[in-house]
Each structure stands twice: as C-alpha cells, then as structure tokens.
C-alpha positions in Angstrom: 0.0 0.0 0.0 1.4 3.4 -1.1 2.1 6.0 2.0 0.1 8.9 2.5 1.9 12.5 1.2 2.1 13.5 4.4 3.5 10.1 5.6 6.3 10.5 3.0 7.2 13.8 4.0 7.7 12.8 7.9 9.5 9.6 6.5 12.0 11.6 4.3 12.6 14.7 6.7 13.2 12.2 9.6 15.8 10.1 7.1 17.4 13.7 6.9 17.5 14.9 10.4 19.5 11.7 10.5 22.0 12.9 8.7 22.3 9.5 6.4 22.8 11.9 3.3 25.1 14.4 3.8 28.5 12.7 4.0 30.4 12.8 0.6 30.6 9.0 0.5 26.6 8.3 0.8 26.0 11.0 -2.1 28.7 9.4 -4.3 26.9 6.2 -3.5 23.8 7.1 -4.7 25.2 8.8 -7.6 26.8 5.7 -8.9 23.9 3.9 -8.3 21.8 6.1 -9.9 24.1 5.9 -12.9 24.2 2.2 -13.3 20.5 1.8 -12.9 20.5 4.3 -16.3 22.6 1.7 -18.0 20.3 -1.5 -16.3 17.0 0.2 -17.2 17.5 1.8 -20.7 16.0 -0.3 -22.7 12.2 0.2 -21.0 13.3 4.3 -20.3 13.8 4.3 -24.0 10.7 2.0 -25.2 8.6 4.5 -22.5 10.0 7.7 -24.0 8.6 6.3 -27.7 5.5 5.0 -26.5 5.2 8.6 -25.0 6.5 10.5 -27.7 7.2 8.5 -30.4 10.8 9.3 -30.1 13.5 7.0 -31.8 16.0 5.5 -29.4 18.6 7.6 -31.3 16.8 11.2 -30.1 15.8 9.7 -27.2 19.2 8.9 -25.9 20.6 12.1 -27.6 18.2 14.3 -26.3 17.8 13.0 -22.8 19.8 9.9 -21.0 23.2 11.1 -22.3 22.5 14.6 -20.4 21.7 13.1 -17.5 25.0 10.5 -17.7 26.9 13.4 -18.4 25.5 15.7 -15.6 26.3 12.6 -13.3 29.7 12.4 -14.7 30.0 15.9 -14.1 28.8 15.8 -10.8 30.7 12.6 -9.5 33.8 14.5 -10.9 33.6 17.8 -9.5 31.5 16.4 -6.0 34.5 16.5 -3.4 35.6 19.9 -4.6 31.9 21.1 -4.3 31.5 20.1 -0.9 34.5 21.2 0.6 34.9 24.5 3.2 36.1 27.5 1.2 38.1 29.9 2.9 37.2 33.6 2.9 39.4 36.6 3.9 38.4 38.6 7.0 38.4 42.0 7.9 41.2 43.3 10.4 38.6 44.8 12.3 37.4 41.2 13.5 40.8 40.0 14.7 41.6 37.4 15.7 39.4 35.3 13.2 38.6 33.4 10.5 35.7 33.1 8.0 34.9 30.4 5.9 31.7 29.0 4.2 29.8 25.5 4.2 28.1 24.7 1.7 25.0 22.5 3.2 21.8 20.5 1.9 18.4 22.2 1.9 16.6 19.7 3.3 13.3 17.8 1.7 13.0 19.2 -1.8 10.2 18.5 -4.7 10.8 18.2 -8.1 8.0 19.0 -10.2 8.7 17.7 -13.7 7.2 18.5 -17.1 5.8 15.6 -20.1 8.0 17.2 -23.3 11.6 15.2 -21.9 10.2 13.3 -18.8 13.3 11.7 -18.6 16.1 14.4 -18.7 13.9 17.1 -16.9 13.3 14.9 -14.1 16.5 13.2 -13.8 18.9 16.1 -14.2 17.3 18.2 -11.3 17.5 14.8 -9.1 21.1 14.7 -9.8 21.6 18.0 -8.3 19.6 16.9 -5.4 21.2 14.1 -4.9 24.8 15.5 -5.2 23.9 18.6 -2.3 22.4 15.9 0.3 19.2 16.6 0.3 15.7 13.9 0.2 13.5 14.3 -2.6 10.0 13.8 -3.8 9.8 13.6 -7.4 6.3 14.6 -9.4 6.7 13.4 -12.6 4.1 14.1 -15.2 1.1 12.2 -15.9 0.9 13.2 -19.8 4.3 11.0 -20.3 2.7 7.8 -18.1 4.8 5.5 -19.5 8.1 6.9 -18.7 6.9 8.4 -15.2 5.8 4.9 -14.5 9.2 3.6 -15.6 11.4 5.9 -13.6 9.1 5.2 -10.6 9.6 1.6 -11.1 13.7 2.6 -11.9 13.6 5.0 -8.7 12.2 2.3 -6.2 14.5 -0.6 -7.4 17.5 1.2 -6.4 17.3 4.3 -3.3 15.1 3.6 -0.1 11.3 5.4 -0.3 12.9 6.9 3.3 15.6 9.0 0.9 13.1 9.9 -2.3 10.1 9.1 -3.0 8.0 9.2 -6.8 4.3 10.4 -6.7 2.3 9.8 -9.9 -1.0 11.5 -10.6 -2.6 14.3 -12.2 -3.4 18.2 -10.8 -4.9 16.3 -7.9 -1.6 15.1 -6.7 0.2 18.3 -7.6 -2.3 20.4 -5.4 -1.9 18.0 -2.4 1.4 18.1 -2.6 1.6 21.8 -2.9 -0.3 21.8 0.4 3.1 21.0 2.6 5.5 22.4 3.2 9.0 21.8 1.6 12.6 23.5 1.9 12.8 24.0 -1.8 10.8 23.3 -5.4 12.1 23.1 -8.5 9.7 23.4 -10.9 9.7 22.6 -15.0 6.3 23.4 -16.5 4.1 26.2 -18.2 4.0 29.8 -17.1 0.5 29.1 -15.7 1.3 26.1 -13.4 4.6 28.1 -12.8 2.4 30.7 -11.0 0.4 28.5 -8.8 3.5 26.6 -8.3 4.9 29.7 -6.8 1.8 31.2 -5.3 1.6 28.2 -3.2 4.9 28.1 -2.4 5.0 31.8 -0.6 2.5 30.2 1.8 5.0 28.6 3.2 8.3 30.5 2.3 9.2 28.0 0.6 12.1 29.2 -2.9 11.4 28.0 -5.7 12.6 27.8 -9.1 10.8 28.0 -11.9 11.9 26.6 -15.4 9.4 27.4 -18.0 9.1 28.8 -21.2 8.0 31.1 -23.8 8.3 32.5 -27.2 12.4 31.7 -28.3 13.3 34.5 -31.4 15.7 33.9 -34.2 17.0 36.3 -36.4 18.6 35.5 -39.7 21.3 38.1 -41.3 21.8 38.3 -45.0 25.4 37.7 -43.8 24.4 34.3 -42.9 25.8 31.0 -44.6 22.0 30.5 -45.4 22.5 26.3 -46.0 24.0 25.8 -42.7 21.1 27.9 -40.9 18.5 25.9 -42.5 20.3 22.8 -41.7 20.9 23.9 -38.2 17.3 25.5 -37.9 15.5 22.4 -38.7 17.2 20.7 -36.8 16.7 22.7 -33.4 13.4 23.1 -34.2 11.6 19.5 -35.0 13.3 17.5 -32.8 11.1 16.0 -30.2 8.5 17.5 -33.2 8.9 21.3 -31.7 8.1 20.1 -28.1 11.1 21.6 -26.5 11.1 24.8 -24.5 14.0 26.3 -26.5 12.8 25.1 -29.6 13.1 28.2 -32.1 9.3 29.9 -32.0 9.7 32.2 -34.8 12.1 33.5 -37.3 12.8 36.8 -38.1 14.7 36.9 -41.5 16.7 39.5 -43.6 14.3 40.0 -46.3 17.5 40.1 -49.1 17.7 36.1 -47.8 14.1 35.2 -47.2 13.1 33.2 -49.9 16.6 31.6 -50.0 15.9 30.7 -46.3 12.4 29.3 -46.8 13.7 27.4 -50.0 16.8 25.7 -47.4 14.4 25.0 -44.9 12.1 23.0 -47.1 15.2 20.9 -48.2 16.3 20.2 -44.9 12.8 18.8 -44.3 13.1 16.2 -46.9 16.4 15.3 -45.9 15.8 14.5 -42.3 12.4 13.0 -42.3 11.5 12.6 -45.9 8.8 13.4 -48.6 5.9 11.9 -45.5 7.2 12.5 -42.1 4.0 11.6 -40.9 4.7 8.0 -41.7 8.5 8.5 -40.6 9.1 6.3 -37.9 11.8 8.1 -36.7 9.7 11.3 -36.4 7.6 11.7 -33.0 4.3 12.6 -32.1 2.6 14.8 -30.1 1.9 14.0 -26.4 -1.6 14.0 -26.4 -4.9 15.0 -28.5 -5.6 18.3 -26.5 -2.3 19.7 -27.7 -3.0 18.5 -31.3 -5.9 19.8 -31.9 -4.3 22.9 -29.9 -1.5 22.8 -32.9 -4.4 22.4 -35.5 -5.8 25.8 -34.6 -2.5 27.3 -35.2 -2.0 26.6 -38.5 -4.8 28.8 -39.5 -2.9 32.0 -38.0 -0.8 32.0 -41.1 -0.4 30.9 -44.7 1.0 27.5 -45.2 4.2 27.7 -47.7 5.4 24.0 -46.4 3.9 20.5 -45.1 0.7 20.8 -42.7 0.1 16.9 -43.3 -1.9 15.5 -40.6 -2.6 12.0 -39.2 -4.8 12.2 -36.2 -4.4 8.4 -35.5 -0.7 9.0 -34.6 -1.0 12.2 -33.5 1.3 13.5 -36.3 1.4 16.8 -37.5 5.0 17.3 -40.3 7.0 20.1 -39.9 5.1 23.1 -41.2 6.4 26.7 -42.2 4.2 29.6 -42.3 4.1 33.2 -43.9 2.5 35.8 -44.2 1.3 35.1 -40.3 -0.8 37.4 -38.2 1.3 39.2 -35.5 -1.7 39.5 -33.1 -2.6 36.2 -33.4 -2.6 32.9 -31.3 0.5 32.1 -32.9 2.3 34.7 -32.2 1.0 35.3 -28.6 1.9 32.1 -27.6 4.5 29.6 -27.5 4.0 27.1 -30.3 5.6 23.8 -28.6 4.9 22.2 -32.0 6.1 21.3 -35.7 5.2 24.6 -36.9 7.6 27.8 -37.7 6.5 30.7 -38.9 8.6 33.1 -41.1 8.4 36.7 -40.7 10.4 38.7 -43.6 12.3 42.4 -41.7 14.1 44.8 -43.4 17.2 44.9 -41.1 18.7 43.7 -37.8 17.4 46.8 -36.0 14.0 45.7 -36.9 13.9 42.6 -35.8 15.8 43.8 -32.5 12.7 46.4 -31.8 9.8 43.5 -32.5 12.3 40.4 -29.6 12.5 43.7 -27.2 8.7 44.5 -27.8 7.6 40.8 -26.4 8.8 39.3 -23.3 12.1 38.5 -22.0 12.7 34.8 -23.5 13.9 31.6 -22.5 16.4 31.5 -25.7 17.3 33.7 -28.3 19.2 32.7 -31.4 21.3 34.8 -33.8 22.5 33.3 -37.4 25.2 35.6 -38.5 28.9 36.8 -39.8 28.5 40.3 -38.8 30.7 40.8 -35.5 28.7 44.0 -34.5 25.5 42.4 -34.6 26.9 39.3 -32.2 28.3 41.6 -29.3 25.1 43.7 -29.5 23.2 40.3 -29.2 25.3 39.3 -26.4 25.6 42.5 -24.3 21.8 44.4 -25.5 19.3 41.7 -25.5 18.0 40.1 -22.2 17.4 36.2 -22.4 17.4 33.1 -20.4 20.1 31.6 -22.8 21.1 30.5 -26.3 23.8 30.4 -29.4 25.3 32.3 -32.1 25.0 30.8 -35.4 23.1 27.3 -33.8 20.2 26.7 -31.4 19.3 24.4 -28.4 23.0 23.3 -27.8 23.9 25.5 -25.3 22.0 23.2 -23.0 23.7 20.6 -23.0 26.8 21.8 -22.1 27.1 21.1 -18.0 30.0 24.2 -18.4 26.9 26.5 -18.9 23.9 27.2 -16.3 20.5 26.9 -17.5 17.3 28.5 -16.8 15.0 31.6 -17.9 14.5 35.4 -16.9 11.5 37.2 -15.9 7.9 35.2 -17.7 10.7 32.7 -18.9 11.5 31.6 -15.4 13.7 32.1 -12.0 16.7 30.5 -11.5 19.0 27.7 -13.3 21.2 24.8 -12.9 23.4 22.5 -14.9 26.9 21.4 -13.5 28.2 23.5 -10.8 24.9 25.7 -10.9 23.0 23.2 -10.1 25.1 22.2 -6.8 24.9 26.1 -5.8 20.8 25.9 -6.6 20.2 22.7 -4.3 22.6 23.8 -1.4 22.9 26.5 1.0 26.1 28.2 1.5 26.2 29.0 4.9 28.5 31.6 6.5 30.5 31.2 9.1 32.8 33.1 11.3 35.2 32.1 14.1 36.9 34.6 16.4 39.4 33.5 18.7 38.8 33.6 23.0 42.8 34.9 23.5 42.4 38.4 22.4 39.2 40.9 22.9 40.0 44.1 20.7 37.5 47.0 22.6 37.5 48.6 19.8 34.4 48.2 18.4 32.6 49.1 22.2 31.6 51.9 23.7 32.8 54.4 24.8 33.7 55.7 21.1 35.3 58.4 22.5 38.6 59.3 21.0 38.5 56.1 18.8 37.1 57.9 15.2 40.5 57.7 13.9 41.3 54.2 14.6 37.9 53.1 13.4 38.4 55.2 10.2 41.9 53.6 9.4 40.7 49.9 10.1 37.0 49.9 8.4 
C-alpha cells in the first residue's frame, strides 16, 4: 500500500534529520547507483520515452539519457571539490578570526517535472539533489505515463522510499502536494502552473525555481551562410516534433535572404524526415490530443508555404512553415511547442531587435550571422534566459553553462556547478578567537574615530 503525502514527508525529513545523506561517500553512493540503474534500465526508459512520444531510441538517448550521464559524470567529478569549506578573507577589524563558508543541503525538496523530456527534466534536477544531500519527492508528469511509471519503477528498485520518493497523478496530486510544506521546489512546466507553483509556495516561504518557457526568437542576417542555418534551424526546431522549451518559435529573416531561407528550410525537411514525415518512424508525435488539436488551430494563423500533413491516429502533424502570419494572433501570442515555424520577412537587424525587445524577456534567443557588430550587441543588449550564435538548443547541453530563464521565462538555473549552488545553502561562518578581545568596536567611542576610520 502506497504512503500517504504526508506520511512520506515525515518519513523523508526524519531520514534527513539523520543525517544519512550528507556525507560525501553516501552521495557518491547514490550517484553511482543512480548511474548504473541508467545503464540497467534503458531499454524500458527508452521504449517509454517512444510509446510517450514516439521518439527513436537515437533522439531519445541524444536528447535525454546522455545529459543526465553526463550531468552525473560531471557531478561525481567535481562532488569533493563542491562540498568542501572554502576559505574567505576577514576584515582586520574582526581579529583574531577566521571566516569560511559551508556549503549545506536544503533539506526535503520536490521536483516537479514537465511531459515534453520526462526523462532528462526529471532526472537532471535529481542529480543536483542528490549530489547537495538533500531527500526528494519527485512529481513526474502524468501526460508522459509510460516513462513516469518507468522511472518510478527505476527509482524504487535502487534508493530507499525513506531517501526519495515518486508520486504519480494528475493536478490532484500536484495540489496536495503543494499543500506541505518543503525546503525548496524546483519546478519545470508552463507559465500558468509556474504561477500556482509559486503562489503556493510563498504560503509557506518555501524558494522555488521555476523553469518554464516562452516565445524563443531567431534572427537571420543576410550575412548568414544560409545552407548551414536551415540545416541547423531544422534541426533545433523538430526534434522532439517542436516540443522543447528552447525550440526556435519564430524566425525573423533579412528580407535580401528570405526566400533563400524558406527554400533551405524545405530541403532540410526532406532530408531529415523525408517526402511523408508523418509515416516517418523516426519522427515523434505529439503527447496527447488536446495539444494537437491545440496545434491544428494554429496553423490557421498564417499561410502554409510548407507541409501541414496531418494524421490524427498517430497524433502527427510534419514540420510546417508559415508566412504571411498574423502578429496578433494565437500564434504569435503564444509559445508554439509544435512542428510549426512561422517566417516573418524584416528589413534589417534593427527591426527585428525592436519586434524580440517588444515581447517578453525569453527563455532562448538565437542569432545566425557573420557580422561581429551584430553578435556583441546580441550578447551584451538583449536580455534572455540563454542561447547560441549561429546554432540553437545546444547551449544546454553543455554542463559548463547554467540553465534557466528570466522574468515570464523563469527564475533561477542549474546545470553542472549551478546546479550544486541551486540545491545547497552556502552558509557563512565566522570564528573569532577567546585569546584576544580588541575594545575597539565598544563603547565608549570616544577618541577612537580615527582608529575606526583607518581599520574599516
């Protein structure tokens, strides 16, 4: 019989008052356990992520176990350094003493994570959690059944339900949950859940972060090698069929390259996933009928220059391009999380700099060009979560890199070392020696301005 939430939560907390995880040998444990299991169960992780998504094993493993290994790599690598006491200078006004700083575990966190890469998004923050000592109750979604149920079954095989727990459900479960109190969420989701996520949250004081989404631009220069944009383009944007949160949303194109752009793209379609994509089996689907019919609407919002095949059995939409779209519309109001990309022809780099800056700050923003002044303005003028020069998606997966939005695109980030500093606490310490007492710093102050002013 499956423990109450509130059961789980006294279980967990108590296995952490314990202190059984915060040693460096117990979290290296666990990481190494957690990395074989990855190697044990990949087979059904990988049948679960194409049952889910219809995602080849090739994506799949691309896409999402090889960031987790490598974020456990990573992690194992770098753990002792993380964890050990750093040193900090003093001021002579506080001698004799020393500072230092400890970097400790929060406590009982939640991860809350989303149905587009169930796998990666829920693994990759429980690596973090694992590494900083913490205990953990993992929410993965119900959308992606099959894989939450597998990393469930994965999860209980391997770590005690006293050190992490899995919870499966709908909004039911998430609300319940939400109820108690933890020492830290980390979310991945939609603005909208994002916000009740961290409404509920401030109930109880509780940080959060929030990983979510939005609307990710991409400009195209005339200076651009045109073939190696579309190549790269299509790429970034229909894998996982669009359902990525730093999938490119729109792009805005120098008008001198449009139609060399739109012609590239349309090639690169052909040559990934064929004349049919629908019947490609190593092209996905998506998650679930609500979001295709969701997608189906879309399409309307513009004029179809490329694909738009349907096959509602599978849930398969191809990749579609679109011009000639309507800038107050659904499409471009909201992020797409699909195969479609619409096309928007500008006259210059300025323009296209005024319409990014006129929308909210977004999770990724991508810039194809050769033109040096346009890159530094890009990187030191335009406020996003993240993103890449003359590619897209990639700077994700890099564990070198932290990852995570700004303002409606999210709070926070993690990845590699960030995500050690975002699932710890760096506590500060001081600690004065008993042999001296400098009177200094007490009254009477009289007479002692000039000391004070020469020492502070």
């Amino acid at each position: 019989m499956n423990r109450s939430i509130e059961q789980a939560i006294t279980d967990l907390r108590k296995f952490y008052d314990d202190d059984k995880t915060h040693s460096y040998n117990f979290r290296l444990e666990m990481l190494r356990k957690l990395s074989s299991a990855l190697h044990t169960w990949e087979k059904p992780l990988l049948k679960a992520l194409y049952d889910d998504l219809g995602k080849s094993s090739e994506e799949a493993y691309m896409s999402e176990l090889a960031i987790v290994k490598h974020e456990i790599k990573y992690m194992i690598k770098h753990l002792k350094g993380f964890m050990k006491t750093k040193k900090v200078r003093t001021p002579i006004m506080h001698y004799p003493s020393k500072s230092f700083i400890v970097n400790e575990p929060l406590g009982l966190v939640l991860i809350m994570s989303p149905w587009n890469y169930p796998l990666q998004l829920t693994l990759a923050p429980l690596v973090a959690a694992i590494a900083t000592g913490n205990t953990i109750i993992i929410k993965p979604s119900r959308y992606s059944g099959n894989t939450s149920r597998v990393i469930k079954e994965m999860i209980n095989s391997i770590f005690s339900s006293q050190y992490i727990e899995v919870f499966l459900g709908g909004s039911q479960i998430n609300q319940e949950l939400l109820k108690y109190k933890f020492d830290f969420i980390f979310f991945t989701g939609s603005v909208n859940v994002g916000k009740i996520v961290m409404q509920k949250a401030s109930e109880h004081l509780t940080p959060v972060v929030l990983e979510l989404g939005g609307k990710s631009p991409v400009y195209v220069d005339s200076s651009a090698n045109i073939k190696v944009t579309a190549s790269r383009l299509a790429w970034g944007k229909f894998l996982n069929v669009g359902q990525t949160c730093v999938a490119p949303d729109y792009v805005l194109c120098h008008e001198k390259v449009y139609q060399k752009l739109l012609l590239a793209l349309k090639n690169e379609i052909v040559n990934m996933f064929g004349e049919n994509p629908v019947y490609n089996p190593e092209y996905g689907k998506i998650i679930n009928e609500k979001h295709f019919n969701r997608l189906i609407h879309l399409l309307d919002d513009g004029n179809l220059a490329f694909g738009g095949y349907l096959d509602p059995k599978t849930r398969r939409i191809s990749p579609s391009l679109l011009v000639g779209v309507d800038l107050e519309s659904d499409l471009m109001n909201e992020e797409i999380f699909g195969p479609i990309l619409p096309l928007i022809k500008v006259q210059d780099f300025k323009e296209a700099i005024s319409f990014i800056k006129s929308k909210p700050k977004p999770l990724a923003s991508y810039l194809f060009t050769n033109n040096k002044k346009q890159m530094e303005y890009f990187n030191n003028k335009i406020i996003f979560g993240g993103g890449c020069i003359n590619d897209c998606i990639i700077h994700l997966a890099n564990s070198n890199l932290p990852f995570g939005g700004i303002s409606d695109s999210g709070m926070g980030s993690y990845h590699g070392k960030k995500s050690f500093e975002t699932f710890s606490h760096n506590k500060s310490i001081t600690k004065k020696s008993t042999l001296i007492e400098i009177k200094l710093r007490k009254p009477p102050y009289k007479g002692k301005m000039k000391k004070l002013k020469k020492l502070m």
